[in-house]
Backbone as a ProteinNet text record, in pm:
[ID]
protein_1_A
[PRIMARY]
XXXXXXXXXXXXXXXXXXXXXXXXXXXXXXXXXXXXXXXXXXXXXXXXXXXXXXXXXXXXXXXXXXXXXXXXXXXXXXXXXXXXXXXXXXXXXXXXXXXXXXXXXXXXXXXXXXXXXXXXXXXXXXXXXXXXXXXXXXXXXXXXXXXXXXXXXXXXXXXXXXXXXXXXXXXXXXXXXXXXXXXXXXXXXXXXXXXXXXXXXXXXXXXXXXXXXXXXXXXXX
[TERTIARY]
-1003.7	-974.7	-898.3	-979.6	-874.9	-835.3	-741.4	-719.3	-769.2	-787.3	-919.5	-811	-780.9	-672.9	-753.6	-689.7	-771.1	-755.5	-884.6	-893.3	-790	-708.2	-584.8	-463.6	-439.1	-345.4	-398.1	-533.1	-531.3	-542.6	-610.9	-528.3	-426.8	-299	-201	-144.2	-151.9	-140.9	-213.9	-285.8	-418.9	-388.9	-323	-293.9	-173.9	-226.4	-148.8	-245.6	-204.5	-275.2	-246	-302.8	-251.4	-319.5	-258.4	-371.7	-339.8	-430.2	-452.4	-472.7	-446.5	-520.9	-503.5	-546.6	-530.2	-521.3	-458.9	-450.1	-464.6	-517.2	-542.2	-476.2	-455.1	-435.2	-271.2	-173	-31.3	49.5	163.7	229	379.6	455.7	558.5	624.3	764.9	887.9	1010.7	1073.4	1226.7	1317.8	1316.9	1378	1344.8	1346.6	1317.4	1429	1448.7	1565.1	1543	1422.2	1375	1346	1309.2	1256.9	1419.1	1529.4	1641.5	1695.4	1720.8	1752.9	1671.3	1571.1	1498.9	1525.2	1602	1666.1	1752.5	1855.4	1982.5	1935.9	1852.4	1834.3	1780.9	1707.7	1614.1	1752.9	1858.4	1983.8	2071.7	2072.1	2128.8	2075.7	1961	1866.8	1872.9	1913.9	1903.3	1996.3	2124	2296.5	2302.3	2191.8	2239.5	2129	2042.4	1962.9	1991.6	2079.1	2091.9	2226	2280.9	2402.1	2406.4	2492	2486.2	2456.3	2540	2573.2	2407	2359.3	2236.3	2108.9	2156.3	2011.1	1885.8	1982.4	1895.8	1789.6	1818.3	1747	1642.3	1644.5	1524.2	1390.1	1305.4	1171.8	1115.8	1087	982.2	1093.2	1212	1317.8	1294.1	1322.1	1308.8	1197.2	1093.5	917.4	937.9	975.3	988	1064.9	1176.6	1303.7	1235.7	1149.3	1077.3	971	887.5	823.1	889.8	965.7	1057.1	1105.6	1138.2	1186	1029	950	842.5	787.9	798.7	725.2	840	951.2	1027.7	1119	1144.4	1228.9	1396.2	1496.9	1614.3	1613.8	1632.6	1631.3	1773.9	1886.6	1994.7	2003.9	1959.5	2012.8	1910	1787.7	1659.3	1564.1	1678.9	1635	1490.9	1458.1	1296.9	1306.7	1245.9	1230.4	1275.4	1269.7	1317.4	1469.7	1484.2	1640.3	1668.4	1678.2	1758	1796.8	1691	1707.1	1802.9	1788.8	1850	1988.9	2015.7	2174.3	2243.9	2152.3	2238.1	2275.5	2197.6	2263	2384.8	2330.2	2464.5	2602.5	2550.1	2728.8	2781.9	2712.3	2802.4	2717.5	2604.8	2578.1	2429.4	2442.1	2349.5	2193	2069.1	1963.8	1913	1834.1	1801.7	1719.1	1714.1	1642.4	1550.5	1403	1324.1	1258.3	1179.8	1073.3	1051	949.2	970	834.9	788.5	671.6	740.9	785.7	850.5	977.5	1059.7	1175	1082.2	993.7	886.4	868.3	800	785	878.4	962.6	1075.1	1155	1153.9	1170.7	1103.4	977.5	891	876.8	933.7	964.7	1079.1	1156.8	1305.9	1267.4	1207.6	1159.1	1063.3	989.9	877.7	918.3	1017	1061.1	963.6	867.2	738.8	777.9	725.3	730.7	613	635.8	581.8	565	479	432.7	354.5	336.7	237.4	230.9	103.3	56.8	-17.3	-4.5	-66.9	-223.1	-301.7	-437.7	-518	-528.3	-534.2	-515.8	-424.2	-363	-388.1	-463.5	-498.9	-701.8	-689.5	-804.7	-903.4	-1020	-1077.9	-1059.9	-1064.4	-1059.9	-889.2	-851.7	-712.4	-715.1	-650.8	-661.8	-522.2	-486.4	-362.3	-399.1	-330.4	-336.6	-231	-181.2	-85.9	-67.4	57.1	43.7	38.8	-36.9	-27.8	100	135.4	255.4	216.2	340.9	347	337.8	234.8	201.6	294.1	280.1	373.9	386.4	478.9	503.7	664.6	601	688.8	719.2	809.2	867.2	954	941.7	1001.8	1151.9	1155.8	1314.7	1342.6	1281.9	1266	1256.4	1363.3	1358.2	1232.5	1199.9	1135.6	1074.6	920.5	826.3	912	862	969.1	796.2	859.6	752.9	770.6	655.2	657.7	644.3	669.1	707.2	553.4	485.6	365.3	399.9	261.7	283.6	356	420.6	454.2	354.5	366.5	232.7	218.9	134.8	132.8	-16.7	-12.9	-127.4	-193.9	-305.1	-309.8	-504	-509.1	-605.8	-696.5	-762.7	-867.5	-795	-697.8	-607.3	-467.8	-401.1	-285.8	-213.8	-75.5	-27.2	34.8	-11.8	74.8	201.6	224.8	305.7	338.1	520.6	521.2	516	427.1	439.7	536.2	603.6	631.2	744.3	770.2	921.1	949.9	805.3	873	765.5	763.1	601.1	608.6	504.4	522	557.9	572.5	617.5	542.5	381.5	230.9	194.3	206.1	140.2	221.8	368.9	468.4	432.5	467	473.6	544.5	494.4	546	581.8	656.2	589	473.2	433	242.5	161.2	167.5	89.4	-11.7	-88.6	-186.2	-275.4	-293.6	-400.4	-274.8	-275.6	-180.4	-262.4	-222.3	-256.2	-137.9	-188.4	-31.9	-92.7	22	-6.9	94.3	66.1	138.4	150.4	255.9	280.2	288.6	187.1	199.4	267.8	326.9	352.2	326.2	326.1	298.1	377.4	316.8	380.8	373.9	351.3	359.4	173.7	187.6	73	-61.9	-156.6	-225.4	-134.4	-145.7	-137.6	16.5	143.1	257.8	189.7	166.1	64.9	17.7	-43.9	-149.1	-49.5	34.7	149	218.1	256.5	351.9	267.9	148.7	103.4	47.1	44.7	-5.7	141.7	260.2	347.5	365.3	387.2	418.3	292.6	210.9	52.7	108.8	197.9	228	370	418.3	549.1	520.4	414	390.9	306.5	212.9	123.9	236.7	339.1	448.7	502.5	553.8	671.5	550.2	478.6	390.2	242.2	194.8	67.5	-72.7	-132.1	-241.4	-350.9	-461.3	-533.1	-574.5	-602.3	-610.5	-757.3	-822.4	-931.4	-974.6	-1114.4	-1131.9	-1139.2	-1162.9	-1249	-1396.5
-10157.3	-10286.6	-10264.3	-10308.3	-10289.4	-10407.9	-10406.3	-10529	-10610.8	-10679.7	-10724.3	-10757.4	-10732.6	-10783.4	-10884.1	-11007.7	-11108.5	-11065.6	-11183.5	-11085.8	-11134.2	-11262.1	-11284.9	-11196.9	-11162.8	-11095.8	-10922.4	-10844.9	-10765.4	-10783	-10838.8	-10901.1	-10868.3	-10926.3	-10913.8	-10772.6	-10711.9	-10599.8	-10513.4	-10437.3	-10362.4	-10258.5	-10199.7	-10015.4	-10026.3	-10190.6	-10184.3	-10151.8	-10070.7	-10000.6	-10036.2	-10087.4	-10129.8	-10005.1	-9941.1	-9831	-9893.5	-9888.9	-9920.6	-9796.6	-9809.6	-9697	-9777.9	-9736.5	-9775.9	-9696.8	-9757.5	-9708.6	-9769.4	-9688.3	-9751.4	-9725.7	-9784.6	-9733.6	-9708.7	-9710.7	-9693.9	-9736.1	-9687.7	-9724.6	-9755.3	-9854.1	-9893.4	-9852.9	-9862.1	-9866.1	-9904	-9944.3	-10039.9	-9909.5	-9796.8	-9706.4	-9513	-9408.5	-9342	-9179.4	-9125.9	-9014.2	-8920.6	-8911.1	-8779.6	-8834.2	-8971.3	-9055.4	-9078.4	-9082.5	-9124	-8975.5	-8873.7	-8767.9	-8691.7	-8739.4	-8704.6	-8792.6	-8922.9	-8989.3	-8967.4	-8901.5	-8854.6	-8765	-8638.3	-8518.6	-8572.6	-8745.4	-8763.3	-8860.7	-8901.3	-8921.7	-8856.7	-8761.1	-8619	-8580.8	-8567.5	-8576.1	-8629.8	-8784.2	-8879.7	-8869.7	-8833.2	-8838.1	-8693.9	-8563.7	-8478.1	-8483.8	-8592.2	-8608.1	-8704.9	-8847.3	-8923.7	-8968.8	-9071.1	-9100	-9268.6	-9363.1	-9488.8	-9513.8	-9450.6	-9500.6	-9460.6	-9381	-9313.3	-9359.3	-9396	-9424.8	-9535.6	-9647.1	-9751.6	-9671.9	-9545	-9495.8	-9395.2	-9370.6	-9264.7	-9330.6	-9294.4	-9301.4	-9454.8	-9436.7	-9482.1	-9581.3	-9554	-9692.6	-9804.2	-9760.7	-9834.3	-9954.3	-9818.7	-9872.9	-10033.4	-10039.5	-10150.4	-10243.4	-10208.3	-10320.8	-10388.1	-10300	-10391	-10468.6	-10398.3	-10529.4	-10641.1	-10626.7	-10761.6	-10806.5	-10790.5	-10872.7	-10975.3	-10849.5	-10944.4	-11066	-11035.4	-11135.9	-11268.8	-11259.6	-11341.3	-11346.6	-11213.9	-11100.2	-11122.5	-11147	-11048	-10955.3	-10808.4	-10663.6	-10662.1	-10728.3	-10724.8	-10814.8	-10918.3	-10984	-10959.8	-10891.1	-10911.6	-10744.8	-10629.5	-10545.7	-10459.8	-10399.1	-10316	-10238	-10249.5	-10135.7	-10051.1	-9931.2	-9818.4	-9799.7	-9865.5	-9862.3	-9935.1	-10043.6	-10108.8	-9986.4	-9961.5	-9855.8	-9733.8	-9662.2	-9573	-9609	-9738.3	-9758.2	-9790.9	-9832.4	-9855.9	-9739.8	-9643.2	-9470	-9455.2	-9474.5	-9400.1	-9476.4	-9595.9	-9668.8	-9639.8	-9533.7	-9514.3	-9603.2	-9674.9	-9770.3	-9714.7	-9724.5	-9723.7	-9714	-9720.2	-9720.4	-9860.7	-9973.6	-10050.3	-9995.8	-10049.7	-10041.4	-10128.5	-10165.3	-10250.3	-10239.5	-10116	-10040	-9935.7	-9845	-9687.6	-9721	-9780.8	-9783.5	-9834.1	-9899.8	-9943.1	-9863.3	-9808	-9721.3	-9564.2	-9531.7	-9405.3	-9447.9	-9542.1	-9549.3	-9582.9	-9659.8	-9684.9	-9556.2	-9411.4	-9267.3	-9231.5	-9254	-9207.7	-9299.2	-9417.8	-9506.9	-9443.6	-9397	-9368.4	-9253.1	-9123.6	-8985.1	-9046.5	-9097.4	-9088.8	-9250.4	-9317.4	-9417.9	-9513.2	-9484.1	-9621.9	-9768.3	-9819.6	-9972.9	-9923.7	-9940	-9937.8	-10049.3	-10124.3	-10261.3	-10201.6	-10229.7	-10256.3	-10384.5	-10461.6	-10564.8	-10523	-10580.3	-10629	-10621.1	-10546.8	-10524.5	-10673.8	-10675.8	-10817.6	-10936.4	-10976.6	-11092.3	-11110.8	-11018.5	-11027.7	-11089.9	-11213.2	-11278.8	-11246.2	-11185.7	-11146.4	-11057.5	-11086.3	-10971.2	-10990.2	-10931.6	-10958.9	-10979.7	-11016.9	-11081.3	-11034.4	-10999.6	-11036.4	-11107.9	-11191.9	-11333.4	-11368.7	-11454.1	-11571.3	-11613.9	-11735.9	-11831.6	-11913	-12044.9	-12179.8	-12281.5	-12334.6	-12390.6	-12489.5	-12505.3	-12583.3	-12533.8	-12377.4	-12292.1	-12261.4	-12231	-12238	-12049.8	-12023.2	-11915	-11894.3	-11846.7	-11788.2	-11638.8	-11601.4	-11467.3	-11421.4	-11261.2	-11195.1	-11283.3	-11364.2	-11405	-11540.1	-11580.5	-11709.1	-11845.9	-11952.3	-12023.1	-12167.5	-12173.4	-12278.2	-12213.9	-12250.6	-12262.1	-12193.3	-12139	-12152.2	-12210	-12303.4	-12401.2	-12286.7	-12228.1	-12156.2	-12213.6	-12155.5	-12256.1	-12233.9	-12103.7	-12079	-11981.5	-11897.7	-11784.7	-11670.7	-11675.6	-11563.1	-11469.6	-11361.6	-11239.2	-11240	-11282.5	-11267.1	-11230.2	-11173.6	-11114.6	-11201.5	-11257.6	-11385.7	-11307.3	-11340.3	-11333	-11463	-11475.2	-11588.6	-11728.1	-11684.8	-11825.9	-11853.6	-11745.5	-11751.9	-11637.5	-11661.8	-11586.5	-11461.3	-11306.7	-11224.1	-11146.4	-11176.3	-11112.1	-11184.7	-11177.4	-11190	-11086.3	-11018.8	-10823.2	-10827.7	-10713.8	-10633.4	-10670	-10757.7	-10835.3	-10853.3	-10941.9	-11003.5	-10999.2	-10976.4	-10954.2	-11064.1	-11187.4	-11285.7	-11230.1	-11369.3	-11328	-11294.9	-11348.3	-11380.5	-11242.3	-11170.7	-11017.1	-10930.7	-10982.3	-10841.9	-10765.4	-10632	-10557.7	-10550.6	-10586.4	-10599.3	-10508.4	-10461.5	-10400.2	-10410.9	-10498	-10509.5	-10448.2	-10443.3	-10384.7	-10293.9	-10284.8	-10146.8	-10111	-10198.8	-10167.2	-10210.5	-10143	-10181.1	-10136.7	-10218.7	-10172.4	-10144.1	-10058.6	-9978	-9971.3	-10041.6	-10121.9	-10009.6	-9944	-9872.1	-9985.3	-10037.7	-10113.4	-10026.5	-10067.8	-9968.8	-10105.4	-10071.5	-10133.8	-10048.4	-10122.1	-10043.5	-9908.1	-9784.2	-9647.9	-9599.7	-9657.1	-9577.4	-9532.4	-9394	-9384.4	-9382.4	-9335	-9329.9	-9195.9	-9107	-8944.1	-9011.8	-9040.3	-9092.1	-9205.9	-9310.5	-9360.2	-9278.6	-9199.5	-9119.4	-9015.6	-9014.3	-8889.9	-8975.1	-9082.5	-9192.8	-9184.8	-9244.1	-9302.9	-9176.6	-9105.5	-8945	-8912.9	-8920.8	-8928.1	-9016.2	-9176.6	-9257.8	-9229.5	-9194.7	-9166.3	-9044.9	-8923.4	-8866	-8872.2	-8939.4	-9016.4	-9055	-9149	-9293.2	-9168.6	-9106.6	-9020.2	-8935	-8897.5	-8803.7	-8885.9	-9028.3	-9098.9	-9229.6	-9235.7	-9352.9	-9323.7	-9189.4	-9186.8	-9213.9	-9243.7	-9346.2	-9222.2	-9326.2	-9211.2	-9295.5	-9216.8	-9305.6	-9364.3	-9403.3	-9492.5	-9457.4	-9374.7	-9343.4	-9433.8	-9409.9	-9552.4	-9588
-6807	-6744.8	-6614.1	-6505.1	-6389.8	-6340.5	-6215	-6148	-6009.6	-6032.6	-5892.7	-5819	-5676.9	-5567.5	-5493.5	-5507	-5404.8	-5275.1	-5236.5	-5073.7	-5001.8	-5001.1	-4922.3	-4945.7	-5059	-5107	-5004.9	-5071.5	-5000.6	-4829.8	-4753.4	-4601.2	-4620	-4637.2	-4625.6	-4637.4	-4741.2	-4797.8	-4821.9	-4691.1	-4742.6	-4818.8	-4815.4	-4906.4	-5025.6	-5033	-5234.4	-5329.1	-5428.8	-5528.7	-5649.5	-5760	-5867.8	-6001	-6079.5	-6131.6	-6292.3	-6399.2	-6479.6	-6614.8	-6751.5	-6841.7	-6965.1	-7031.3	-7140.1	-7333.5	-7418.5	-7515.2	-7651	-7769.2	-7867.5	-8013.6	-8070.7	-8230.5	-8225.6	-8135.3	-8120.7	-8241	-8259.8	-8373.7	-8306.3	-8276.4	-8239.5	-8363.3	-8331.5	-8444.1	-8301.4	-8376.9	-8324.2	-8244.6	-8327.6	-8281.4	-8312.8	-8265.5	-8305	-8294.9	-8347	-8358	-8204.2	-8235.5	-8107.2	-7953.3	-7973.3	-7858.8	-7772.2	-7869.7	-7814.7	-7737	-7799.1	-7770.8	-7659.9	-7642.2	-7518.7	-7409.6	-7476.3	-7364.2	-7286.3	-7394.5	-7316.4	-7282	-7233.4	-7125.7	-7043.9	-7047.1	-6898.1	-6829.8	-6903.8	-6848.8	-6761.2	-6799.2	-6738.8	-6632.1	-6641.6	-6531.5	-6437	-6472.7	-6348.9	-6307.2	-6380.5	-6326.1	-6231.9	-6224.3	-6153.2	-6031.7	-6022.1	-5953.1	-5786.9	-5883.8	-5771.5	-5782.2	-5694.8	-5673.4	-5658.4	-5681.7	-5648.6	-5475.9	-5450.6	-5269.1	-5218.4	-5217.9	-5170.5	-5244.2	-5364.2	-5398	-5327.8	-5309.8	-5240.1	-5115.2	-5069.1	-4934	-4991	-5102.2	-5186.8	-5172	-5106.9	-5011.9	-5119.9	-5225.3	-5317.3	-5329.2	-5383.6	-5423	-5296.7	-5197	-5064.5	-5013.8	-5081	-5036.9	-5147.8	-5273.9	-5367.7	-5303.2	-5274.3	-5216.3	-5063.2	-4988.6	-4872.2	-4961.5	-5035.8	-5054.4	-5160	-5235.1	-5273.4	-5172.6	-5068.3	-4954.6	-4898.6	-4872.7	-4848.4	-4889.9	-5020.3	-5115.9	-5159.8	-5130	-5148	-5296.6	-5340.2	-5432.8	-5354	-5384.1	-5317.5	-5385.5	-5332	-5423.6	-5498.3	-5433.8	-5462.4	-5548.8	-5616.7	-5748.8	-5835.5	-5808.6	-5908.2	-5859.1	-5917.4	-5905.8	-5911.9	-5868.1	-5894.9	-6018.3	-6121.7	-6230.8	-6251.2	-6189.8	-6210.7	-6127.7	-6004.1	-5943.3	-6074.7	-6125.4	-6210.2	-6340.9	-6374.2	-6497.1	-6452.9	-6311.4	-6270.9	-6252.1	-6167.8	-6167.7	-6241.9	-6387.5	-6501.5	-6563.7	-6556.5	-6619.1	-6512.7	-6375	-6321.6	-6315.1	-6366.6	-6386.4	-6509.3	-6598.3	-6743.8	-6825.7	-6836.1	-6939.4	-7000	-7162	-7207.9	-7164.3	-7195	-7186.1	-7279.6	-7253.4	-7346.3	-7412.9	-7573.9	-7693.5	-7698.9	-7645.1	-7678	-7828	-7781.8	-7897.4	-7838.1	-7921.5	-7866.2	-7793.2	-7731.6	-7642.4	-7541.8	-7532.4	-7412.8	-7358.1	-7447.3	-7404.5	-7345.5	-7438.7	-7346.9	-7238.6	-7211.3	-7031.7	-6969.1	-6990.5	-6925.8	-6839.6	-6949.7	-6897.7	-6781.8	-6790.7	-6707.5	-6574	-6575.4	-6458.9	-6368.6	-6460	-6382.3	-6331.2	-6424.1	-6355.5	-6241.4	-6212.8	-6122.4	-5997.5	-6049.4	-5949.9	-5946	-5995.2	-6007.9	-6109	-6099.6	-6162.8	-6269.9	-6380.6	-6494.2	-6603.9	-6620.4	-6718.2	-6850.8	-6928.9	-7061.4	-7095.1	-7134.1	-7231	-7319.7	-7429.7	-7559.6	-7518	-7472.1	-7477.4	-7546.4	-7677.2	-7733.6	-7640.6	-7637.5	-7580	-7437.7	-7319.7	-7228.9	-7258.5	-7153.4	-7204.6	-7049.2	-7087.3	-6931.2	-6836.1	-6734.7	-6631.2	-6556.9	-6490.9	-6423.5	-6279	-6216.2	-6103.2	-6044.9	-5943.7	-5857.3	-5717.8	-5745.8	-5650.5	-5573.3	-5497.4	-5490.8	-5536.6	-5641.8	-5740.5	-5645	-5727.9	-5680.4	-5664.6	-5624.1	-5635.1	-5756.1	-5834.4	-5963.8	-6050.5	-6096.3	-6149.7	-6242.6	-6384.2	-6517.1	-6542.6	-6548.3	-6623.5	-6709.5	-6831.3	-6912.8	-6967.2	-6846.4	-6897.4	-6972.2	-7037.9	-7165.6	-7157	-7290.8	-7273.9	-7244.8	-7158.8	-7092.6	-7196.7	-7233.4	-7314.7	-7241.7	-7155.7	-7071.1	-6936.8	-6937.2	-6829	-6665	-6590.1	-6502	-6394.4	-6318.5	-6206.7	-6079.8	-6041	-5928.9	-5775.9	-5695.2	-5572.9	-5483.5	-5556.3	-5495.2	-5383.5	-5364	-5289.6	-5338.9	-5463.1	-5516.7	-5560.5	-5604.6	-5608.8	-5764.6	-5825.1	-5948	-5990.4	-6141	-6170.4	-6347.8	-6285.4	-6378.9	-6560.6	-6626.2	-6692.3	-6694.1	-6719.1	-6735.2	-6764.3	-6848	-6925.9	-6804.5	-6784.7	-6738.2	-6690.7	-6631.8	-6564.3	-6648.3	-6630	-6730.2	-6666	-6536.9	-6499.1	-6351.2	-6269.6	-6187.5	-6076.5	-5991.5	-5978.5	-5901.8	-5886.4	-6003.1	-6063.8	-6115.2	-6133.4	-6301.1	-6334.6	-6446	-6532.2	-6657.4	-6708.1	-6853.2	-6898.5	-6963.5	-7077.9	-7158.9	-7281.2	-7411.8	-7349	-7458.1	-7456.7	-7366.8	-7412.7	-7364	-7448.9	-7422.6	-7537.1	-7550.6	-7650	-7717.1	-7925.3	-8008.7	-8101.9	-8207.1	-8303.2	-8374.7	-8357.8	-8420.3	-8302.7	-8189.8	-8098.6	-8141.2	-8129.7	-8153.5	-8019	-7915.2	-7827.5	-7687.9	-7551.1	-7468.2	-7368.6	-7232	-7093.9	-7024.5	-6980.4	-6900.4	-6773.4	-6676.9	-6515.9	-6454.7	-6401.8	-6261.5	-6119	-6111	-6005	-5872.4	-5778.1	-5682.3	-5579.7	-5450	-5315.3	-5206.4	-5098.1	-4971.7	-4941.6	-4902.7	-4866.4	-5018.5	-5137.8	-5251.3	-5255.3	-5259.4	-5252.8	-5382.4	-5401.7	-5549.7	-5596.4	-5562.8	-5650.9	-5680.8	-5633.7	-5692.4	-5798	-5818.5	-5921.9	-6051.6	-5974.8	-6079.7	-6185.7	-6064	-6169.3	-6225.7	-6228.8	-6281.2	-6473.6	-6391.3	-6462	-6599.9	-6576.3	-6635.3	-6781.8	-6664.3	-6740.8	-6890.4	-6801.4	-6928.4	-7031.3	-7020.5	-7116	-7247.2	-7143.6	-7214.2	-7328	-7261.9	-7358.9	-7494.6	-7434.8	-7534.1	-7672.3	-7636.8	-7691.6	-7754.9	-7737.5	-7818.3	-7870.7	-7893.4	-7975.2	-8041.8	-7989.7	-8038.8	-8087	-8058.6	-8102.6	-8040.6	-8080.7	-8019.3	-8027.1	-7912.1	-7806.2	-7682.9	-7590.2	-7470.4	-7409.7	-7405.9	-7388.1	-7225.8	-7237.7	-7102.5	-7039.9	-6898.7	-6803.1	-6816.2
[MASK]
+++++++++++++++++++++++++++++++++++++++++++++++++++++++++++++++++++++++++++++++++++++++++++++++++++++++++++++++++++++++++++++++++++++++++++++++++++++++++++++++++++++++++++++++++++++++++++++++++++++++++++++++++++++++++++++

């Protein structure tokens, strides 16, 4: 399943890349002994890697924070993926506990600085689209007690029925990943200056995570 970029959206943005894979048969659990402990060395990692003051200027962190500016994001209250994940290790704080499919890639976001999504395979109806939203346009993201009304022109990536994600920001709540999950699409959020092979290695990674703590197998193209 890939993602079709409308043609206004690509205009605007010719050399955004969105890369796609997919997986089947996965086995979630809430938490896992080895999945955690491989957390704390990709912690370590990140603490001898980067620094608060400097990080915002790390090539790929940067390339995200211009296009949240673009798109009408502040980077500063509504962080990018992987800076968010990274500056929360380096202020001393935990790693969140979703599920072990989601805490696997989450690793592989912070190692590789990419924006990393999964949905519920299932629950995606049709083909995918990244568009503009319409103004008025309804979405409900992970968490979200009520609809939030979009003002339009935001970049979002919709299925046949509705909106599954705001890119790369916010991803709904109908095909987040559950512990029942068994089938998932895993979205490499690309932006401008991020190129495919950063993508491709992103995306290579979280495959291999998920495949060590979750199982599965991966579903060619």
């Amino acid at each position: 399943m890939r993602v079709k970029i409308d043609l206004p959206l690509k205009i605007r943005f010719p050399d955004l890349i969105v890369l796609t894979a997919r997986m089947e048969n996965v086995r979630i659990e809430t938490r896992n002994a080895e999945l955690e402990q491989f957390g704390k060395e990709v912690v370590q990692e990140i603490k001898e890697r980067y620094d608060l003051e400097s990080l915002k200027d790390q090539e790929i962190i940067r390339a995200y924070r211009d296009f949240f500016w673009d798109v009408g994001i502040d980077p500063t209250k509504h962080r990018p993926a992987a800076e968010a994940l990274i500056r929360r290790v380096l202020r001393g704080s935990t790693l969140p506990n979703i599920n072990t499919l989601v805490d696997a890639y989450n690793l592989a976001s912070m190692k590789t600085e990419v924006a990393l999504a999964a949905f519920d395979a299932e629950r995606i109806k049709g083909d995918l689209l990244m568009r503009f939203a319409k103004e008025n346009e309804k979405f409900v993201g992970i968490g979200m007690e009520k609809p939030l009304s979009l003002q339009g022109g935001e970049v979002v990536i919709s299925d046949a029925e509705k909106i599954v994600a705001i890119y790369p920001h916010r991803d709904a709540d109908s095909s987040r990943i559950t512990l029942t999950t068994r089938n998932i699409l895993l979205m490499s959020c690309g932006v401008p200056s991020v190129d495919e092979r950063i993508l491709r290695n992103a995306t290579e990674m979280a495959r291999k995570y998920m495949l060590r703590f979750c199982g599965g197998q991966v579903v060619k193209p």
